[in-house]
N, C-alpha and C positions, 0 to 999 in steps of 0.2 A: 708153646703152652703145655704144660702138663697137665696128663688128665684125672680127675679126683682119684682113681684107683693110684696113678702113679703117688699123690700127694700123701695118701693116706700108708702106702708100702714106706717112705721117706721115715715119714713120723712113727709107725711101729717100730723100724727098726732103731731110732734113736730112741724109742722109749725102753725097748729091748736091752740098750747098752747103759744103760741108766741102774748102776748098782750101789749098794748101800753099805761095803764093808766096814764101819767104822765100831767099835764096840760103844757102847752094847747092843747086843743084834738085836737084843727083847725089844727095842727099841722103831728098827727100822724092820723088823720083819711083816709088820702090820702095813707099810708105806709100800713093801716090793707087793704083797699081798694083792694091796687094793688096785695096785697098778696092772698088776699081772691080772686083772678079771678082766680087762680090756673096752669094750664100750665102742661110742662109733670114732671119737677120737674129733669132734666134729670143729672145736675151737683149734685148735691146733692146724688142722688142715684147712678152716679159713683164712688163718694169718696167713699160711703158706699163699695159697690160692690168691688171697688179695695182694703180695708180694708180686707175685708172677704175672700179675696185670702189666706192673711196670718194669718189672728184671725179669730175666731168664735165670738168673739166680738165683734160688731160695736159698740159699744156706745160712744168707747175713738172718733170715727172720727162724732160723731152726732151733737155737737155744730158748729166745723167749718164746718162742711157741710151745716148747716142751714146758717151761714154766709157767704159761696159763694152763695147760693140761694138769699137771702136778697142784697147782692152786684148784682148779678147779673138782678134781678128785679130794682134793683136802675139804672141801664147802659138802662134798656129798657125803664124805666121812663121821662129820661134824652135825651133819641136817640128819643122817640114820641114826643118830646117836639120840638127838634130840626129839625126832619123833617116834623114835624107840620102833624101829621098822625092825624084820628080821628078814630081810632077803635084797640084796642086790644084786642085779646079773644074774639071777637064779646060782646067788651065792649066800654063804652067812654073811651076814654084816660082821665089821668090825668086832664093833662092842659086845655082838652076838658070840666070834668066834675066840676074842680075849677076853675084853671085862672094859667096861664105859672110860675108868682110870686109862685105860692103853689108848682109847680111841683119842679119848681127849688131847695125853699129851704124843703117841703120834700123828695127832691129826698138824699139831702147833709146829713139830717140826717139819711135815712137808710144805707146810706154810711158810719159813725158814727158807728150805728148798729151793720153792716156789721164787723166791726172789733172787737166792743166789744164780738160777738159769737167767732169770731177767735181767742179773745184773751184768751178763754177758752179751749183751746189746754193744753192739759196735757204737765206739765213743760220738760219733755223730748223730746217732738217733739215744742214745741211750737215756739222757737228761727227759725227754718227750713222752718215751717210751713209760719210765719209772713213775712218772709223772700220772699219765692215763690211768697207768694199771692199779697206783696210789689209789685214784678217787675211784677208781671201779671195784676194788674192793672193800671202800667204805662205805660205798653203797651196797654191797650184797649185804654185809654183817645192816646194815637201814632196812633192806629188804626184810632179811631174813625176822628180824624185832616184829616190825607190821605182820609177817603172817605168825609170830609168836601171840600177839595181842590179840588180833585175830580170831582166836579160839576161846579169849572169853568172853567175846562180843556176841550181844544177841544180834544185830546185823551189822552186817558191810554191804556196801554200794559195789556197784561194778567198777565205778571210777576209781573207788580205793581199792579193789581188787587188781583191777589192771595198771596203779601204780606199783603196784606191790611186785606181783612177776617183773614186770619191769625191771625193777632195783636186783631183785633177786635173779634172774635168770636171763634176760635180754641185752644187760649191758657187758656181761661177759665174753658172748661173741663181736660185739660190736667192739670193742674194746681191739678184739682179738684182729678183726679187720680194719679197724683206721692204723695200729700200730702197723699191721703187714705192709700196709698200703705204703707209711709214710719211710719204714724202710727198706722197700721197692724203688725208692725217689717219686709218689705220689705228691700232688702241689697239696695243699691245707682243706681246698674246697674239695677235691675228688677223696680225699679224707675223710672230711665232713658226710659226703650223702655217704659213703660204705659203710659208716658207724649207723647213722638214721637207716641205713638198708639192714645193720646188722638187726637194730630196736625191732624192726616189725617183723622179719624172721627168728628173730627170738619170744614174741611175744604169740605167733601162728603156733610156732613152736610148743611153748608150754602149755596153751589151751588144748592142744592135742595131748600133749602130754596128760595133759586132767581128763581127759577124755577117754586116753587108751586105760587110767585105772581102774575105770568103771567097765569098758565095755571092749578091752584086749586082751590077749591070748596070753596066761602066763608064762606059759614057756616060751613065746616068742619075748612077753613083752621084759621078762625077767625078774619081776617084784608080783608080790601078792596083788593080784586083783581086787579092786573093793578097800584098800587101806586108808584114801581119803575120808569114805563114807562110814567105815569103824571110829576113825580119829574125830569126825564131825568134821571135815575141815572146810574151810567158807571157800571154795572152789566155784569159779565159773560156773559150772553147773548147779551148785548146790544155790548159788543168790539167786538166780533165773528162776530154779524150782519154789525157792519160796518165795521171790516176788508173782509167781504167776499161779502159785496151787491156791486151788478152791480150799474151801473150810477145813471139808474134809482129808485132802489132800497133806495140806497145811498141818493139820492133828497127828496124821501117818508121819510125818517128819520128824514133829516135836516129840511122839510117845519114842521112836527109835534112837534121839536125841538124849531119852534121861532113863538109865538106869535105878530103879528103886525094888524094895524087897516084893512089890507086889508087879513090877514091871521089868521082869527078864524075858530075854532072846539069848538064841544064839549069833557069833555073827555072821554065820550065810542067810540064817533069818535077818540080821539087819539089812544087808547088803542086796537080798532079793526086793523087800521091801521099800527101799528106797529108791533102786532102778526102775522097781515098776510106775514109780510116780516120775520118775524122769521118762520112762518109755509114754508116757500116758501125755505128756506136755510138752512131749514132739521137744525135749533137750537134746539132741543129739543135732537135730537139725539147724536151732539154734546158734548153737556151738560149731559148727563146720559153718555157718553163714558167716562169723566171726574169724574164723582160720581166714577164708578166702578174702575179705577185706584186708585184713593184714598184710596175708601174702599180695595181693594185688600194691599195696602198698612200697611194698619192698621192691615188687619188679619196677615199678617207676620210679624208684630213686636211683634203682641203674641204669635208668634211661639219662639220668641227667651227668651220669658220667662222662668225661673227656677221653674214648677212647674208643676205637672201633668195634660195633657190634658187635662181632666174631671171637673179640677178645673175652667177652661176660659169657660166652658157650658154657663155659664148665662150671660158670659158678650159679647159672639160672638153670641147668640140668640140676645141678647139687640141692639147689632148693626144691627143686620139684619133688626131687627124692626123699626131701624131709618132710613133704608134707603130705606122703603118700606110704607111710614108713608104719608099719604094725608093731613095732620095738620103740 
């Protein structure tokens, strides 16, 4: 079995060799750009990892795995453009560092990209494989709509909050592990629970992820701290805090919520302001009670796997490491 560092060495270096010469450069220089900022790489090296469960081979799952990575920097390319962020990776964004016209249409050809690695799936998984990745990126672009609506909604429920990451963020990886798995020679059910194992480590996943924007380190975590809470956006946190604040509480929210001639801030005034009423309703504790249900979750659907304990070592260390991750 390899261990996550060895998986993770495989996949940089094949992302490494992934070059873009085709003219016009104006074109792909944006794509080598966002690649080259690097990240944890963390889809890619589950498809590997879940491969290796059943071959000591990775190499049949190493092209589509680079093409989930490459799709997947394309969805991030496309989401900073749209929420008009200005920092990834303690990088400029895209659109920030050309112009939204570049992001946009480099974003469409690593999306292009994105398929021609995938379509380099050995001819016996490949039909399957095309298939998964199909419906899982028609559900990010469903995701991605619901948390567009989202923002002009005066409320969202939890339930439609945690469909929403769902579609946008947790089928991704799972995606990434039932394809590893099935071209490893995984049977259809040992398939099935690593995709439902991927769902609830991708779901632990992004509620940390909402979490580390309010209350992580930017240099470690790499984007503005506090950019949910400028944007308003209906985050895990933010439904808890307004189904659970007092009147007043409630008022702090909604005055930081509406900009008018006689009601300006700056926004580290917004952003202190609003923590503190998350600091005050004990959200943070909330929200990590939420991680660990999840994660708890995920670990017993690799219990139900057909394989020896010893074999899931490095992919239940992996997870722990995500959910103990300041970045």
């Amino acid at each position: 079995m390899l261990s996550f560092e060895q998986v993770l060495q495989i996949v940089e270096a094949a992302i490494g060799q992934l070059h873009f010469d085709a003219p016009p450069k104006s074109l792909f220089d944006p794509i080598e750009y966002t690649l080259s900022l690097g990240g944890k790489r963390i889809r890619p090296a589950l498809m590997l990892m879940a491969c290796n469960l059943y071959n000591e081979r990775v190499d049949d799952a190493l092209r589509p795995a680079l093409g989930m990575e490459v799709f997947h920097n394309f969805t991030v390319l496309h989401d900073d453009l749209m929420d008009g962020a200005g920092k990834r990776r303690n990088h400029l964004t895209v659109h920030k560092k050309w112009n939204p016209n570049t992001a946009i249409l480099s974003g469409d050809a690593m999306l292009i990209v994105a398929y021609q690695l995938i379509g380099e799936t050995a001819a016996p998984f490949l039909k399957k494989t095309l298939t998964l990745f199909t419906q899982t990126a028609l559900e990010i672009c469903e995701g991605q709509q619901y948390d567009m609506e989202f923002e002009s909604r005066r409320e969202v429920t939890e339930e439609e909050y945690i469909e929403m990451i769902r579609l946008k963020t947790a089928v991704l990886p799972a995606c990434c592990l039932k394809a590893g798995a099935l071209i490893g020679g995984a049977s259809e059910e040992d398939a099935d629970h690593l995709y439902r194992f991927g769902i609830h480590i991708g779901l632990a996943f992004q509620l940390q992820d909402d979490l580390l924007d309010v209350y992580g380190n930017t240099q470690i975590f790499g984007k503005n701290i506090g950019g949910d809470i400028l944007c308003n956006k209906k985050t895990f946190l933010l439904i808890h805090a307004m189904r659970l604040a007092s009147d007043k509480q409630y008022a702090i929210i909604k005055r930081y919520q509406e900009v008018t001639e006689e009601n300006t801030f700056t926004p580290e005034e917004k952003i202190a302001a609003i923590t503190s009423v998350y600091d005050e309703l004990k959200i943070k504790e909330i929200v990590h009670a939420r991680i660990r249900q999840y994660y708890d979750l995920a670990m017993q659907d690799l219990t139900l796997l057909q394989l020896p304990p010893e074999r899931l070592t490095v992919l239940r260390e992996t997870s722990r490491r995500l959910m103990v991750r300041e970045s």
